[in-house]
N, C-alpha and C positions, 0 to 999 in steps of 0.2 A: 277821548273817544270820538271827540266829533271830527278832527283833524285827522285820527285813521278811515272812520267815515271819508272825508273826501280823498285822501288818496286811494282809499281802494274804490272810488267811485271812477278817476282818472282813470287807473289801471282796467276796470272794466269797461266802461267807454273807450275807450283806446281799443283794447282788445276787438269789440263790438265793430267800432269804426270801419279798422286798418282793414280783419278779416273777411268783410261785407265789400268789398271792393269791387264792382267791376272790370273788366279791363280795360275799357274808356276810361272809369278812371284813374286804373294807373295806368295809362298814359299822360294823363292828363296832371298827374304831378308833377312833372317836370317844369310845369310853366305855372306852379304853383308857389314860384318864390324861394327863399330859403326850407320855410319849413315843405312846402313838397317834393324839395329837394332830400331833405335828410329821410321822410317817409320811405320814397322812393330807396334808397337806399340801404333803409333795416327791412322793406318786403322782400329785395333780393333772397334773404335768409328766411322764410317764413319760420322754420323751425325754433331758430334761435329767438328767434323776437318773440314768439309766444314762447318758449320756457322761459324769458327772462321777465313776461308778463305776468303767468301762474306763477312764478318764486316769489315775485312781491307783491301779488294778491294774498297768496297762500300765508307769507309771511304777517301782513298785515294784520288779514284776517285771526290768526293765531293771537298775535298782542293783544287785539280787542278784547276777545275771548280772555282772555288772562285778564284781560283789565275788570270786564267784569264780570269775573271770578272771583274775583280779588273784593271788590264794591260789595257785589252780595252774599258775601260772606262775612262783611265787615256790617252790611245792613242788619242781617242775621243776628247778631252777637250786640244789634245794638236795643238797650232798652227801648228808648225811646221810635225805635223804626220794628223790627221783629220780621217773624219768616214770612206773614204778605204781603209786605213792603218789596223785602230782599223777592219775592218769587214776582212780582210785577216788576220790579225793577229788570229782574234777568230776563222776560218776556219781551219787553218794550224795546231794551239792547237789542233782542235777536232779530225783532220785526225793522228796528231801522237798519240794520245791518243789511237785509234782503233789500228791502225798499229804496233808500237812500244809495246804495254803493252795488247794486245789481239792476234789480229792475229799472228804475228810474234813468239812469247812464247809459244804461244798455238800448232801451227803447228810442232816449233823445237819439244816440247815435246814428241809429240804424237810420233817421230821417233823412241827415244829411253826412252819410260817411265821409265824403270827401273834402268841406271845410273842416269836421273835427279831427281827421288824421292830418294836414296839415297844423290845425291848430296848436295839435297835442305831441306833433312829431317833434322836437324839437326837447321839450320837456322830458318824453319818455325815452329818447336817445340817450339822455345824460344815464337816467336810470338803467338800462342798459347798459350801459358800458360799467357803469357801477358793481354789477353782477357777472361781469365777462368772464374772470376767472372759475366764478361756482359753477356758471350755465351748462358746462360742458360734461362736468359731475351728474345732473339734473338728469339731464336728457339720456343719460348712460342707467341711471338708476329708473328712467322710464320706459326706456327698451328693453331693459332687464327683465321687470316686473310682467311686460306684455309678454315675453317670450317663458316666463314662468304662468301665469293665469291661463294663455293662447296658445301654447305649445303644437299643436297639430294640424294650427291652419295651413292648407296649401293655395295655391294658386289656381284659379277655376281654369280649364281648358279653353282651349281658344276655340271660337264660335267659327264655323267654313260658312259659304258662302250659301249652303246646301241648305243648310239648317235656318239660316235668316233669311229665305226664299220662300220656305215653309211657314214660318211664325208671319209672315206679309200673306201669303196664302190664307192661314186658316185666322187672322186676324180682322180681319174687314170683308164685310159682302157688295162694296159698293163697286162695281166696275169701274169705273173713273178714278176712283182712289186707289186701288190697284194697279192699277197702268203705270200711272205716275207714281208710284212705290220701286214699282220692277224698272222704272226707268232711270230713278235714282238709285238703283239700285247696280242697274247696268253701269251708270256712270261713274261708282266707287269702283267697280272689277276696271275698269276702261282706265282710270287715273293713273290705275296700279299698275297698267302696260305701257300705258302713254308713257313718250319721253319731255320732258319740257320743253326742248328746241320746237318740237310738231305744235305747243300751244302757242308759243309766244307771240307778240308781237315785233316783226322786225325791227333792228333799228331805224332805218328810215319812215314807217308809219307812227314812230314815237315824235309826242309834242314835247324838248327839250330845250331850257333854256340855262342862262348861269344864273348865278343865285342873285340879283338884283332883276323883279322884272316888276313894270307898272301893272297895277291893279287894272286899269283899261284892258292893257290887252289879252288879261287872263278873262274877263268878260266877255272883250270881241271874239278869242278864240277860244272858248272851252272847248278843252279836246272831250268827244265822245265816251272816251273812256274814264273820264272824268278824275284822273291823274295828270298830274305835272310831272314831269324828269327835273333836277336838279343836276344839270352836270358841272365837274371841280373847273378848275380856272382854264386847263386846256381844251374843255370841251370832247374828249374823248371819252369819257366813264361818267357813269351816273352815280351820284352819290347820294345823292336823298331822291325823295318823292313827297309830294303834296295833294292829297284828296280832295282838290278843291271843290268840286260835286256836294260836300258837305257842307262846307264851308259858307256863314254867310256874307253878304255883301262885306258888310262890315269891316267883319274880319278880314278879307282881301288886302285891304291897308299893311297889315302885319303879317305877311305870309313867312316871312322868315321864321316865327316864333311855331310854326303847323309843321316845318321839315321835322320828316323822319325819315331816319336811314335806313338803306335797302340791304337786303341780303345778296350774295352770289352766288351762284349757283353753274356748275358747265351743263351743258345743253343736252350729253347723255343721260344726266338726274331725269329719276321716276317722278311724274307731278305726283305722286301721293308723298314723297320724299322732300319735295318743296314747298305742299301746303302742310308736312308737319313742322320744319323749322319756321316758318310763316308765323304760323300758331305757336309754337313755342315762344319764340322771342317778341311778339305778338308784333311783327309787324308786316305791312299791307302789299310790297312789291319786290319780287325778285331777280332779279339781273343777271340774266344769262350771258355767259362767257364761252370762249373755246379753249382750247387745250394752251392758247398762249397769251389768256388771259385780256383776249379782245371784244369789248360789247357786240354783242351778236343781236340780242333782243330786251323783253323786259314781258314779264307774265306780271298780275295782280290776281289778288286771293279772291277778287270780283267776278274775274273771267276764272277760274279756278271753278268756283265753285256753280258759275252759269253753265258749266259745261258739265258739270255733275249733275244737276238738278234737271238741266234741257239739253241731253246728249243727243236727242234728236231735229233737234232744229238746225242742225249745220249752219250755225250764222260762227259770222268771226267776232271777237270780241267787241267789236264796234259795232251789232247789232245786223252788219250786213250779211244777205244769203251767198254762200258761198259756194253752195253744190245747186246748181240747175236742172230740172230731169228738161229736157228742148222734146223728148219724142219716146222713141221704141230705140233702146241701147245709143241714146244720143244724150249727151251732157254736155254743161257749161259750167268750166268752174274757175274757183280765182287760183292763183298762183300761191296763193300762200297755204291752202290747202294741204296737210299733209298725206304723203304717199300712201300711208296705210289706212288713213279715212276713204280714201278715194277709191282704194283698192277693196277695202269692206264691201262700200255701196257697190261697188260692181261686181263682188262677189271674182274674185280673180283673188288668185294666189303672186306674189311679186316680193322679192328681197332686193334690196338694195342699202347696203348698210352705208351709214353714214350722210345718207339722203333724206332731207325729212319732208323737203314739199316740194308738189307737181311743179313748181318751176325750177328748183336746184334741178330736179332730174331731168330735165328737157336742157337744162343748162351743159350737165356732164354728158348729156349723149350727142352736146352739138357741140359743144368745148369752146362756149363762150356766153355771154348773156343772152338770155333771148330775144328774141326781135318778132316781129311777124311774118310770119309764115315756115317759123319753125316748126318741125317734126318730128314727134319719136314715137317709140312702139310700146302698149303693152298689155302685156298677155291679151293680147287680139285684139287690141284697141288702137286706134290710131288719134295722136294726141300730136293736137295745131295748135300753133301761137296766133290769136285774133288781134288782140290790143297788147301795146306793151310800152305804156305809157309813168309817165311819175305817179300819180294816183293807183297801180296797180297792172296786174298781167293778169287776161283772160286766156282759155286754152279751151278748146272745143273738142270734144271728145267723142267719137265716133268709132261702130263697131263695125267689121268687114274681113274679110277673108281676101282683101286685094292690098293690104297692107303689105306683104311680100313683095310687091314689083319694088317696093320703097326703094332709091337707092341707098 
């Protein structure tokens, strides 16, 4: 009995452990050795790994029970022991069975989830595979049972945009709190339209190196955005990313052991389209492509989400302002600006498909790069190349009715 005791104490500590996870920390089992390797591995399946966890708790637990069933009935019938012996004895089994192989397992766990599911991974993999063939039985015989008890549930309706306007409304009296509600609020409708190509960061403002770089010079230069590029041997595509922003000194030393790989994404993908694969696969940077498979740019779920939360700030993901008011219908902005942000703040209607910022489009109405003292037109604006330098292109925007002479 005592030896079912600790196995079903494993199996609930296990259980406790793996299911409490973060998703820091699973990430972070990967670099947890063999066994955070094999964890990693049976959480891909969550389902399965916990029916093959309640099969051999449940089992366990069962034996015990019979075993002392079995004792206090054999206490019972004994002269010398009798039925208060046998009724403390079945008492004392139940409470260590709670104590010992539940609570007690369960509490350590949850302290340190992520050394015991490496610990334990390794051990409860065997077990696992041990139950492979019944698991599948298990879980069939659990859907069942739900869809016989639950029969009627449906799926709640989807909540518009109307209705979660409202619950922020009559939610909060504080003015301040309300702004910045309706402004994250604005910035989740805005994702939803944005395209990725208009968030990114272009290739050339990305800090990219290959996968050996010295720990000095990710010191000297921390990029702002406080991601590294990883690109493969030719230098042409990114293959991982490194957060170095979190990262401390230390660890700088071993930055190979911190890459994680990015996603891809083409450049007409919705950002809300990119920060759900992001999240799903839970990982930090997406790599924007074009239609023949060439890096264009790279977004992070950083700027992703600064642009949800501060849609109003018009900075670029490096922090910089990027829309200027200069006067009365006069602005200064950067290049990298996309067309329909620019076009919002001026309140002007403008399509141009397949253009996503104020300098491609100055680029396609002069049909080459821009330079200074380019020119183009819109919807009443007249839009100048000022600077047009490596560090970025400025464009100076001005409203008039003599834009016409243009030639």
């Amino acid at each position: 009995m005592g030896i079912l005791i600790m196995f079903s104490a494993l199996f609930s500590g296990s259980e406790a452990a793996m299911f409490s996870l973060t998703q820091r920390n699973v990430k972070s089992l990967a670099r947890g050795g063999v066994g955070g390797r094999i964890t990693a591995t049976m959480l891909r399946d969550p389902e399965h790994l916990l029916s093959a966890v309640l099969f051999w708790n449940l089992l366990i637990n069962m034996t015990y029970f019979a075993i002392a069933a079995i004792v206090g009935a054999r206490l019972e019938n004994d002269v010398n022991a009798g039925r208060t012996v046998a009724i403390v004895f079945t008492v004392v089994s139940l409470l260590s069975i709670i104590f010992f192989s539940e609570m007690l397992p369960k509490s350590v766990a949850v302290l340190a989830p992520l050394r015991i599911s490496i610990m334990l991974g390794p051990p409860l993999s065997l077990a696992v595979r041990m139950v492979g063939p019944v698991v599948p039985l298990v879980t069939a015989v659990n859907q069942a049972a739900s869809r016989l008890v639950w029969p009627s549930f449906k799926p709640e309706p989807e909540i518009d945009l109307a209705d979660i306007e409202r619950a922020i409304n009559l939610g909060t009296d504080d003015a301040a709190l309300l702004q910045r509600e309706r402004m994250a609020l604005q910035g989740l409708v805005e994702i939803a339209e944005t395209r990725v190509g208009e968030l990114m960061r272009p290739r050339n403002k990305l800090w990219m190196c290959s996968a050996t770089v010295e720990p000095q010079n990710v010191l000297d230069a921390m990029p702002a955005s406080g991601y590294l590029m990883v690109t493969d041997a030719t230098g042409d595509m990114i293959t991982h990313s490194v957060g170095v922003r979190t990262l401390r000194p230390s660890q700088l030393d071993d930055l190979s052991s911190f890459f994680e790989p990015v996603i891809y994404v083409p450049w007409s993908a919705r950002v809300s389209q990119v920060l759900d694969r992001l999240n799903q696969e839970h990982r930090s940077v997406a790599v924007v492509v074009n239609e023949f498979g060439e890096l264009l740019g790279a977004v992070s779920i950083d700027a992703i989400m600064r642009n949800i939360l501060a849609p109003r700030q018009q900075q670029d993901p490096f922090g910089e302002v990027v829309i200027r008011e200069v006067g009365d219908n006069h602005f200064r902005v950067s290049g990298l600006v996309s067309v329909r942000a620019l076009t919002k703040r001026l309140g002007v209607e403008a399509t141009e498909d397949g253009i996503n910022t104020v300098a491609g489009y100055i680029q396609r109405n002069n049909e080459r790069l821009p330079r200074v003292g380019d020119t183009a037109r819109l919807a009443g604006y007249l839009l100048t190349v000022l600077e047009a330098e490596d560090n970025g292109i400025w464009i100076d925007i001005v409203q008039g009715e003599w834009e016409e002479d243009l030639p």
